[in-house]
C-alpha positions in Angstrom: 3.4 7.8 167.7 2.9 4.4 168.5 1.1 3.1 171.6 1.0 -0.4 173.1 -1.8 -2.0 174.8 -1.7 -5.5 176.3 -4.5 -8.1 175.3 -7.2 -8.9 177.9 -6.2 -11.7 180.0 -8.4 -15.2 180.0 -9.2 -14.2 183.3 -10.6 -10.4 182.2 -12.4 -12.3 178.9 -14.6 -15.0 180.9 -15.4 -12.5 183.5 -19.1 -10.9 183.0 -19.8 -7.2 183.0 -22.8 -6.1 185.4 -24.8 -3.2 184.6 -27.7 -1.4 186.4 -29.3 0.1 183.8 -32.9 2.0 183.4 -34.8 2.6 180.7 -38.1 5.4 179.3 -39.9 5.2 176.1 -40.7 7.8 174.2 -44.8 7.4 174.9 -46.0 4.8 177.2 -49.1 4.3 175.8 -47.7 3.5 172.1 -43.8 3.5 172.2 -42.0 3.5 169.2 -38.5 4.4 170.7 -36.9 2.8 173.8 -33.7 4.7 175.5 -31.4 2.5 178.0 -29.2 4.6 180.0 -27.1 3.3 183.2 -28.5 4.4 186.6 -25.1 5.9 187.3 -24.1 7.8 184.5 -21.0 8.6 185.9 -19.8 4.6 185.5 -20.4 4.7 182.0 -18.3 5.3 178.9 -21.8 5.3 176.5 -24.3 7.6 178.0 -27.5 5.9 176.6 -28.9 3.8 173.8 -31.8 4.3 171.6 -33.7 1.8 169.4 -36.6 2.8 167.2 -39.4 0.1 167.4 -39.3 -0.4 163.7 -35.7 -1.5 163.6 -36.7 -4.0 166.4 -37.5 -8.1 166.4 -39.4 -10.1 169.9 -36.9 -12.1 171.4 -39.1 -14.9 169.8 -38.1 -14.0 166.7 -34.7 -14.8 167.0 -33.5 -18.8 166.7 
C-alpha cells in the first residue's frame, strides 16, 4: 500500500507555529528535571517533554 502526501507549501513552511505551553519541575527548590506540556492537551500531537538538568546547556552556552 502506497500512500501519497503533498509537500508543504512555501506558504505553510514560513508560517510560525504558536504554542501555549506550561511547564513543572520535578522539585522547585533544586530541580533536576523540567516537563513542558501544552495548556491544552487536547491540541497536541506530543503530550509533554522532559529534560533532565544534566543533559542541559544555559542558553549562554550556545554560540
Amino acid at each position: 500500500m502506497s500512500v501519497t502526501t503533498e509537500p508543504p507549501s512555501d506558504t505553510e513552511l514560513n508560517e510560525t507555529p504558536e504554542f501555549e505551553l506550561d511547564c513543572l519541575y520535578d522539585d522547585p527548590e533544586n530541580p533536576t528535571e523540567l516537563t513542558i506540556f501544552a495548556s491544552d492537551i487536547q491540541k497536541s500531537v506530543t503530550e509533554w517533554v522532559t529534560a533532565d538538568r544534566s543533559a542541559t546547556v544555559s542558553l549562554d552556552q550556545i554560540r
